[in-house]
N, CA, C and O of each residue as an XYZ file, in Angstrom:
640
protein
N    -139.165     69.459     52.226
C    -138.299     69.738     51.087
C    -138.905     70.821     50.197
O    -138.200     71.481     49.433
N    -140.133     70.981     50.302
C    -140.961     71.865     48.998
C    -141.435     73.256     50.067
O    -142.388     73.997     49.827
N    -140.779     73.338     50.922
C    -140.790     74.411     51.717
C    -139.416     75.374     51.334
O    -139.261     76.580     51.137
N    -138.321     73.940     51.338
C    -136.996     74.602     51.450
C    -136.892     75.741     50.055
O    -136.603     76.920     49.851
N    -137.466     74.154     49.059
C    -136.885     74.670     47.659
C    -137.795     76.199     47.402
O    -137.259     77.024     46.661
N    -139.098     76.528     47.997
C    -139.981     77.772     48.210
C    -139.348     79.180     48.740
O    -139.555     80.330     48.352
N    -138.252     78.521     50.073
C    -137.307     79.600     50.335
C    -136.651     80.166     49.217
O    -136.646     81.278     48.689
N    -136.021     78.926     48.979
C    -134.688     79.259     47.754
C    -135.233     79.853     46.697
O    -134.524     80.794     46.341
N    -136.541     79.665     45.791
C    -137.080     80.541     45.478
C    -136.768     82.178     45.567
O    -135.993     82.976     45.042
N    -137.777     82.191     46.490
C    -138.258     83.430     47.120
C    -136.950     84.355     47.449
O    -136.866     85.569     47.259
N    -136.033     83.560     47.944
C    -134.691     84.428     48.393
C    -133.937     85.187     47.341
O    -133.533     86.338     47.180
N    -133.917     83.463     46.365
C    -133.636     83.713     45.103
C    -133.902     85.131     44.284
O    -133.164     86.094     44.070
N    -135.233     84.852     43.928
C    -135.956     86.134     43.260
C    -135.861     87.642     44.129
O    -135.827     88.771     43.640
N    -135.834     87.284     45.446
C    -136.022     88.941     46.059
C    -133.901     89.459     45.819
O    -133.317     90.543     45.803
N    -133.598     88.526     45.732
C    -132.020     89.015     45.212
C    -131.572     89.692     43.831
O    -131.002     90.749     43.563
N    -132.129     88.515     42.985
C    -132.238     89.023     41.611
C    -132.709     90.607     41.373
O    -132.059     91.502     40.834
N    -133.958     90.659     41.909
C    -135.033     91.765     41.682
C    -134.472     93.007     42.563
O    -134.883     94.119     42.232
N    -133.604     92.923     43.613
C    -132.776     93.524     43.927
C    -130.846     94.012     43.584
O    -130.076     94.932     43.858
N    -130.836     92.989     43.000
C    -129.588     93.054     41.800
C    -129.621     93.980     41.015
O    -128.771     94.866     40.933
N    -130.930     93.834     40.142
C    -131.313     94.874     39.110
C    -131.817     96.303     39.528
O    -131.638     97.264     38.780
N    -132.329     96.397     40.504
C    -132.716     97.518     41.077
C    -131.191     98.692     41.257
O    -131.199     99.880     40.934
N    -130.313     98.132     41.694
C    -129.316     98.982     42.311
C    -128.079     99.109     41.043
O    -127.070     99.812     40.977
N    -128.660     98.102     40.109
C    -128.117     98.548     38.718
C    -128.674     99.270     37.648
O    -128.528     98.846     36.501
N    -129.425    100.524     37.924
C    -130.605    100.988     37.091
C    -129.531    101.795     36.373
O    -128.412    102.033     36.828
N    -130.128    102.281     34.910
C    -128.989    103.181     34.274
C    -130.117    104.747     33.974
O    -131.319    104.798     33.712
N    -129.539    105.374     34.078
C    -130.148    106.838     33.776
C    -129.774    106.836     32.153
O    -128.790    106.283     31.662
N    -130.592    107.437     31.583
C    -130.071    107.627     30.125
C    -130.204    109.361     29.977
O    -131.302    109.904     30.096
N    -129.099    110.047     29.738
C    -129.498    111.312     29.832
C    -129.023    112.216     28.287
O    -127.852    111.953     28.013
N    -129.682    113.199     27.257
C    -129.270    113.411     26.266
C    -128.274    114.542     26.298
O    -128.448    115.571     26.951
N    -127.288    114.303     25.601
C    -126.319    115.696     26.016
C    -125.779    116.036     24.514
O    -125.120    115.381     23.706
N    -126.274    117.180     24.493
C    -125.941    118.016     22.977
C    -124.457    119.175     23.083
O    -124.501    120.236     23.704
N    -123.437    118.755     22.461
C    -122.148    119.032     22.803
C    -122.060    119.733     21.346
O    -122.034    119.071     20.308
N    -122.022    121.007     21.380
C    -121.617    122.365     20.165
C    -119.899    122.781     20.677
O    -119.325    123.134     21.707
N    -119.600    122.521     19.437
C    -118.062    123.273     19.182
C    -117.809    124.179     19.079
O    -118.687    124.857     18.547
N    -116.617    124.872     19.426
C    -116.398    125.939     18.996
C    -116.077    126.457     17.375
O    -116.169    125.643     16.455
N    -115.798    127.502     17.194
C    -115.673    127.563     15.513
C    -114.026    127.667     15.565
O    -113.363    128.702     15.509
N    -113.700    126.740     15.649
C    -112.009    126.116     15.083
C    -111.560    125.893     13.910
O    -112.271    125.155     13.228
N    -110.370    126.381     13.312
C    -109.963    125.703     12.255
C    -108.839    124.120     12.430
O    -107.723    124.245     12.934
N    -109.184    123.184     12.100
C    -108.595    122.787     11.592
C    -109.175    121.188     11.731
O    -110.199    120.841     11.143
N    -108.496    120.398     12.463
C    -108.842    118.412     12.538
C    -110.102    118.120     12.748
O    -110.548    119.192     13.158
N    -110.945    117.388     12.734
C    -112.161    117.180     14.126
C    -111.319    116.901     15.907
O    -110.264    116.653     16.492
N    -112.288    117.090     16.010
C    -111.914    117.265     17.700
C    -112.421    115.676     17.902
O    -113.246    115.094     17.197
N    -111.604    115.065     19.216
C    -112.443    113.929     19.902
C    -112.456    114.742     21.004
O    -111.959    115.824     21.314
N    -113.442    113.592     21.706
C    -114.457    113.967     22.957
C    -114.829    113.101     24.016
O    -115.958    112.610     24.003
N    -113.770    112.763     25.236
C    -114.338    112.015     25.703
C    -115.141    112.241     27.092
O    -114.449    112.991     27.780
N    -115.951    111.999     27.555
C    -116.684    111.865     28.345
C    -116.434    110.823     29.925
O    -116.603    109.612     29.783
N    -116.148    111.208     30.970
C    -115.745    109.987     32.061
C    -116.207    110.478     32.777
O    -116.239    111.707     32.842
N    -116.905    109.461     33.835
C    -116.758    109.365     34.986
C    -115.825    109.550     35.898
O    -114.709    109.191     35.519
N    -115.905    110.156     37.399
C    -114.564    110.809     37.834
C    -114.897    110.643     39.414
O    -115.482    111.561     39.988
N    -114.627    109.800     39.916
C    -115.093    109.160     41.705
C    -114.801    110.305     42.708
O    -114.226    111.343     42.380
N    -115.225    110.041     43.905
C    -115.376    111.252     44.729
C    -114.002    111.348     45.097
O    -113.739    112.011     46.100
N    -112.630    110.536     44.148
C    -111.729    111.175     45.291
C    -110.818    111.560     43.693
O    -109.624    111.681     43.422
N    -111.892    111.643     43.019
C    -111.314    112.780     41.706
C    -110.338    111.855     40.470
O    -109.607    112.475     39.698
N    -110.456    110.244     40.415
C    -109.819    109.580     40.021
C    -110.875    108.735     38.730
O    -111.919    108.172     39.061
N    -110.436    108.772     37.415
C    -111.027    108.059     36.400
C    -112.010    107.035     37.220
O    -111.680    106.836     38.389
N    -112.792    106.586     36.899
C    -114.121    105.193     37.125
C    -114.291    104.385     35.850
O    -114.122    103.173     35.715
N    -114.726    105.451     34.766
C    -115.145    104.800     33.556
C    -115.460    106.057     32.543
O    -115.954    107.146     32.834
N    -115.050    105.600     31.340
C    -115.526    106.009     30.348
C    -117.024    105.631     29.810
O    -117.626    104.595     29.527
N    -117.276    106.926     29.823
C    -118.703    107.027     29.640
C    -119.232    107.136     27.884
O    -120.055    106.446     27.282
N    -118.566    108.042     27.512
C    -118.800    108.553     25.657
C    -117.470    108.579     25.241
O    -116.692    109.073     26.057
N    -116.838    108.042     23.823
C    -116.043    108.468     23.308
C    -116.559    109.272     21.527
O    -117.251    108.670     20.706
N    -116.139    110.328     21.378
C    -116.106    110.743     20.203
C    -115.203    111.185     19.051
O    -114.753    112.328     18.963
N    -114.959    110.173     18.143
C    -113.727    109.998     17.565
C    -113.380    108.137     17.646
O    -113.172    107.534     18.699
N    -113.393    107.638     16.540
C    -112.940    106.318     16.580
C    -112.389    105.440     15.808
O    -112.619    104.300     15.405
N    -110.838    107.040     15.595
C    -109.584    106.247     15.286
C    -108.723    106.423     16.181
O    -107.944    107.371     16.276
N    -108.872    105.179     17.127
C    -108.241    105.203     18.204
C    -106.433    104.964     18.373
O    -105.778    104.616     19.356
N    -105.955    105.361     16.800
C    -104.321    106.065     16.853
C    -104.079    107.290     17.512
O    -102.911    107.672     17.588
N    -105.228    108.154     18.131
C    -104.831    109.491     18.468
C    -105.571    109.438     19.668
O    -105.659    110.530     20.229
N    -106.136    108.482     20.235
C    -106.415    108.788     21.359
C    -105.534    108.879     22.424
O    -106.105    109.111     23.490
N    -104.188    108.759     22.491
C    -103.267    108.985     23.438
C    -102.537    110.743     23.585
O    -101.736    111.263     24.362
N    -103.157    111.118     22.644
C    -103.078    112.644     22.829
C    -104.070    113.012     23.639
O    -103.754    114.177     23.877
N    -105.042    112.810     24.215
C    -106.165    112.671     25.153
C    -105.197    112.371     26.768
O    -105.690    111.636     27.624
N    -104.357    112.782     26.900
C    -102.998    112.472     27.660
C    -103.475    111.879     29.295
O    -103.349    110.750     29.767
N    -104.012    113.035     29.855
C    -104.669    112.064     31.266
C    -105.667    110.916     31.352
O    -105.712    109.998     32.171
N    -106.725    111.276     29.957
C    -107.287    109.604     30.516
C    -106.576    108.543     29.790
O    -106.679    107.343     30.047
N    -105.616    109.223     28.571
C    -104.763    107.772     28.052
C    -104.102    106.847     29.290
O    -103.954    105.626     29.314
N    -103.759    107.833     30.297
C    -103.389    106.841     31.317
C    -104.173    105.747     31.911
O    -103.766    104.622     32.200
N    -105.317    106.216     32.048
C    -106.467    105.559     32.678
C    -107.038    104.470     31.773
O    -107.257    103.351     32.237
N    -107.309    104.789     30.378
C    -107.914    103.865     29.282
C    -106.449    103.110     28.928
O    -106.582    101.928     28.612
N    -105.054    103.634     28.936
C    -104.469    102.840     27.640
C    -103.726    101.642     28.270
O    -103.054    100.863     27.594
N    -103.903    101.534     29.741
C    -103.449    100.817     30.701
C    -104.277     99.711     30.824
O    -103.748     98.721     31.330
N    -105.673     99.608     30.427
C    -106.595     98.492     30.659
C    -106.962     98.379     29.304
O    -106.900     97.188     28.998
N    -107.356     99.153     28.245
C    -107.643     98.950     26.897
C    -108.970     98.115     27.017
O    -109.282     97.170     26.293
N    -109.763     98.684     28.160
C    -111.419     98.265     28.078
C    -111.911     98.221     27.015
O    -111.190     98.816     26.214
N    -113.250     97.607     26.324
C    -113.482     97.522     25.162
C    -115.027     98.820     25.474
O    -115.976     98.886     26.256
N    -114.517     99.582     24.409
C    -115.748    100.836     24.624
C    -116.783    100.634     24.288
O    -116.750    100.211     23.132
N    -118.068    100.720     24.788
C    -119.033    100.615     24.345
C    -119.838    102.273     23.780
O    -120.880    102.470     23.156
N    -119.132    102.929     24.161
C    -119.968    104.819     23.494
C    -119.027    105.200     22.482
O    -119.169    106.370     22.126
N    -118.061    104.534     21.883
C    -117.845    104.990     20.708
C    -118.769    105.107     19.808
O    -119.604    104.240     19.549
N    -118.656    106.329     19.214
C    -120.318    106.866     17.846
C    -119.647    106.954     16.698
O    -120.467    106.929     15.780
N    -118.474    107.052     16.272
C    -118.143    107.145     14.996
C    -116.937    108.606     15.227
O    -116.458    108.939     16.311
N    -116.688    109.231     13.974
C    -115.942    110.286     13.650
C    -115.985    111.337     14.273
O    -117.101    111.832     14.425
N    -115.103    111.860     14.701
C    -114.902    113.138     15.181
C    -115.723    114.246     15.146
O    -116.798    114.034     14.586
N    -115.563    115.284     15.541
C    -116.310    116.475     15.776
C    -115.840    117.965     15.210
O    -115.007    118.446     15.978
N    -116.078    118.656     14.311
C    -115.286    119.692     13.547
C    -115.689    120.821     14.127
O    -116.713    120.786     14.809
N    -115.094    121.820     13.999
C    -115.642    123.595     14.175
C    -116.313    123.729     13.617
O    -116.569    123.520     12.431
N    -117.075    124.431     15.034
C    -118.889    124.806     14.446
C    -119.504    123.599     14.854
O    -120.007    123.758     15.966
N    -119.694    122.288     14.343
C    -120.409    121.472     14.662
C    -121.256    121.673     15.862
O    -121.152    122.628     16.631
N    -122.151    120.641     15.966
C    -123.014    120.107     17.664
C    -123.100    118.270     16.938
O    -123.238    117.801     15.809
N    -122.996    117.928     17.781
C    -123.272    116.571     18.132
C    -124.515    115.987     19.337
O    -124.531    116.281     20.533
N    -125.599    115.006     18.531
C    -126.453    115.109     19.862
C    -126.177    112.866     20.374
O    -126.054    111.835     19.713
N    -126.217    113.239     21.905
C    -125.576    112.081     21.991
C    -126.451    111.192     23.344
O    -127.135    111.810     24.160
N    -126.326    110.089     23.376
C    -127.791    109.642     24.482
C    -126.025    108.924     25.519
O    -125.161    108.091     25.246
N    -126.243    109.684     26.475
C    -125.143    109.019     27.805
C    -126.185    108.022     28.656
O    -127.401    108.083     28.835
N    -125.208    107.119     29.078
C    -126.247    106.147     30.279
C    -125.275    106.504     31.289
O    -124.072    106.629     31.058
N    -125.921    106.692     32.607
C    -125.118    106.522     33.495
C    -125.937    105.448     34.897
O    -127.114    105.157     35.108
N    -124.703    105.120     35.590
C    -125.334    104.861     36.919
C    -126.030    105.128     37.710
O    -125.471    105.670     38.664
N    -127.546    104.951     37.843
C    -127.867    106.309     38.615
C    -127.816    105.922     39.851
O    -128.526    106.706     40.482
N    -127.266    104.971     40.703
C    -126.623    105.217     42.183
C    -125.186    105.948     42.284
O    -124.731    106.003     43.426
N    -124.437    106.495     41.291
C    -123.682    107.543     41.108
C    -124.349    109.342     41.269
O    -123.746    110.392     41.491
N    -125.543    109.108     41.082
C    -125.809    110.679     41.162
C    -126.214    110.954     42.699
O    -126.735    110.282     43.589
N    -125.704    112.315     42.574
C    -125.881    112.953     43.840
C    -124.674    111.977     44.967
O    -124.934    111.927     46.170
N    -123.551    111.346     44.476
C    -123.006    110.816     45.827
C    -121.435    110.941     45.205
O    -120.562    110.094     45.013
N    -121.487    112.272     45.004
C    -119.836    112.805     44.888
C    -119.342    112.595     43.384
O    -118.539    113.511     43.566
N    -119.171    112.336     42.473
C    -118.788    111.558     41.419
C    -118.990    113.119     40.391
O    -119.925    113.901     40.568
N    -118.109    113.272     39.544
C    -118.266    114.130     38.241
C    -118.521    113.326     36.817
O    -118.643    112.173     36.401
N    -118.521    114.884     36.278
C    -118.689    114.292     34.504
C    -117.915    115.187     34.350
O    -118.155    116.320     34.768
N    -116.357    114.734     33.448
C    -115.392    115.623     32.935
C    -115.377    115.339     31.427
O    -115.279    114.159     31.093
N    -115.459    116.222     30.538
C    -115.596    116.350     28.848
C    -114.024    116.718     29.116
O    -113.588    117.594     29.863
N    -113.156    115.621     28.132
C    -112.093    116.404     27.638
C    -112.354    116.521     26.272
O    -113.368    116.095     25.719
N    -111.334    117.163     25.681
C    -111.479    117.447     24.152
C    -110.025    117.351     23.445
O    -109.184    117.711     24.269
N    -109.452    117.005     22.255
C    -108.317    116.870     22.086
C    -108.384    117.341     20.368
O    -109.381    116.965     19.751
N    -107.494    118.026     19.738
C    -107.008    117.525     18.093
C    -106.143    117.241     17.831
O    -105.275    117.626     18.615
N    -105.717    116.546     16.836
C    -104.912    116.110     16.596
C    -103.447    116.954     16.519
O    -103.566    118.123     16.150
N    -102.408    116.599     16.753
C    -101.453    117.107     16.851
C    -101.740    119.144     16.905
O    -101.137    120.005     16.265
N    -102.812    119.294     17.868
C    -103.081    120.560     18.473
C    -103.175    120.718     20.124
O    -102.475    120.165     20.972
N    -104.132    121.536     20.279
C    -104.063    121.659     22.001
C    -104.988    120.074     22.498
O    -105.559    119.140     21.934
N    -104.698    120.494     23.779
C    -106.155    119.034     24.651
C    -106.192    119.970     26.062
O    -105.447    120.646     26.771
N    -107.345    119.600     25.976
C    -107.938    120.165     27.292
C    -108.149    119.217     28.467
O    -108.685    118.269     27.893
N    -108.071    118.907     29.649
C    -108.184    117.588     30.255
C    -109.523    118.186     30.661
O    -110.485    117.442     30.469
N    -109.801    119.501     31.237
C    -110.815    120.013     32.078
C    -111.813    120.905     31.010
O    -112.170    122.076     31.140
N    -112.102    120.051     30.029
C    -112.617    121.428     29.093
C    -114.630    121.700     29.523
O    -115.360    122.675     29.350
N    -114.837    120.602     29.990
C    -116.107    121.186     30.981
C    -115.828    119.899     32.045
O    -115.274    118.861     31.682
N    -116.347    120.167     33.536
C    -116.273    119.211     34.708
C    -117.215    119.661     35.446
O    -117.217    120.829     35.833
N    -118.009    118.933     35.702
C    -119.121    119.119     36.720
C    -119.818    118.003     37.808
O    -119.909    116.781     37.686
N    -120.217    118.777     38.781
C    -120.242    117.229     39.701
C    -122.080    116.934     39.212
O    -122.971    117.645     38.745
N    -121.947    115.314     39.689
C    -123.165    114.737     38.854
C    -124.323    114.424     39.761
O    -124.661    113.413     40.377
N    -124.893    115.830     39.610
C    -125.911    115.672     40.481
C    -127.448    115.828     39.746
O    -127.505    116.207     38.577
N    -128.722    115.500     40.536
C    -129.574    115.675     39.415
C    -129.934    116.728     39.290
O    -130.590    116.769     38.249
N    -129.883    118.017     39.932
C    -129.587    119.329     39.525
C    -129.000    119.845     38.218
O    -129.512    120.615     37.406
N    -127.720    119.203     38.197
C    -126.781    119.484     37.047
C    -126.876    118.923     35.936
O    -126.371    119.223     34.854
N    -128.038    117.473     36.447
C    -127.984    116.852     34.536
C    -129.286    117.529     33.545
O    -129.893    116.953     32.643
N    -129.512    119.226     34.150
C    -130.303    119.553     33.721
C    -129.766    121.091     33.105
O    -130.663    121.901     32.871
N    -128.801    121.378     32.923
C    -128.138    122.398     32.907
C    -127.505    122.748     31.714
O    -127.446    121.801     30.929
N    -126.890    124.048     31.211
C    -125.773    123.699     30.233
C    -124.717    124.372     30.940
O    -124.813    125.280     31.766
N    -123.279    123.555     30.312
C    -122.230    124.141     30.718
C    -121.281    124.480     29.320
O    -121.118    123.979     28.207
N    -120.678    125.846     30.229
C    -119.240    126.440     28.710
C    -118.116    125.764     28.905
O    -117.828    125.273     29.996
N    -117.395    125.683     27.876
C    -116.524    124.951     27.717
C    -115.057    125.772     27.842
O    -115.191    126.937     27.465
N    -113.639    125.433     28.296
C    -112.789    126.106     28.042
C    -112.010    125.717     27.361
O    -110.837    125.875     27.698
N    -112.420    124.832     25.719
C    -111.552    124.491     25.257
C    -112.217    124.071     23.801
O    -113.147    124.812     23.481
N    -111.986    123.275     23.092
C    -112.878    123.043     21.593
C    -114.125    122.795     21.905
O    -114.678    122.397     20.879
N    -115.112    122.832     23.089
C    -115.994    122.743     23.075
C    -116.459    124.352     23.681
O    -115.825    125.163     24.355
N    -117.785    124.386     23.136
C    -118.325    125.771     23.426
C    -119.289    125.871     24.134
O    -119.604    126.983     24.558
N    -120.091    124.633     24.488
C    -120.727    124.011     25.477
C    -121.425    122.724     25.177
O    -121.610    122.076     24.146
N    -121.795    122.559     26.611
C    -123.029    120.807     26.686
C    -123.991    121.526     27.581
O    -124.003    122.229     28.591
N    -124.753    121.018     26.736
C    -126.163    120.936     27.306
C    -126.870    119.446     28.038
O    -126.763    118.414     27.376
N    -127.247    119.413     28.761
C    -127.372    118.139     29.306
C    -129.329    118.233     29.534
O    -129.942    119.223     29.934
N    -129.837    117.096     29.197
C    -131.538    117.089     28.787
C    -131.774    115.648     29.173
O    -131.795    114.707     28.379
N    -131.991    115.562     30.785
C    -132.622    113.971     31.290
C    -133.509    113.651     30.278
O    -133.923    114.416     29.407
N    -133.755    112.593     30.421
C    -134.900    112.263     29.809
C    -136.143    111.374     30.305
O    -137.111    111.197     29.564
């Protein structure tokens, strides 16, 4: 019997300790500068985007009066359909001119195996960008900066 319960143990723990392993999170810093815009703050969201180019998860939201996040039009589909409870909301919006510096976690059995990081950007009753930076998430790229084609003017991305 004190053999068995030794298995169960042992099986036990090499599962656990392997549970956590394949759930490791990358924490990576990404400093997101605006363009010089007049007018609302901008939100900003940040997602995950699977290899067959389809929402996964919201990663960062910036902006959190979430009455206008449905002007954010393609991932409103994706978020306003499940109404997940966010955990990267940071507070208020983002104005012209600004930078914002922001700590992302990601999956890191997501990197390097197809998966993007798409920044949209939206203002309020102004333009939205769905594609305003997209890049695939590799560890190459979480070292990079990218321009933006839309209220953002770029991200800089700084592993850590």
């Amino acid at each position: 019997m004190k053999r068995i319960v030794c298995y169960f143990l042992l099986f036990s723990g090499l599962f656990i300790a392997c549970s956590f392993a394949s759930s490791t999170t990358k924490k990576i810093k990404c400093l997101i500068q605006m363009t010089n815009y007049e007018g609302e703050g901008a939100y900003v969201i940040v997602s995950l985007i699977n290899p067959k180019g389809q929402y996964e998860k919201t990663v960062y939201v910036q902006g959190d009066d979430n009455e206008w996040y449905y002007e954010l039009t393609s991932w409103w589909k994706f978020y306003g359909k499940k109404r997940t409870k966010l955990d990267g909301i940071t507070g208020s919006t983002i104005s012209g001119g600004e930078r914002s510096m922001v700590v992302i976690q990601l999956d890191a059995a997501k990197i390097n195996k197809g998966y993007k990081l798409r920044f949209e950007s939206a203002v309020e009753a102004n333009n939205y960008y769905k594609k305003d930076i997209e890049f695939s998430l590799t560890t190459a790229n979480l070292q990079k900066k990218y321009n933006g084609k839309g209220f953002i003017r770029y991200v800089r991305m700084l592993p850590q």
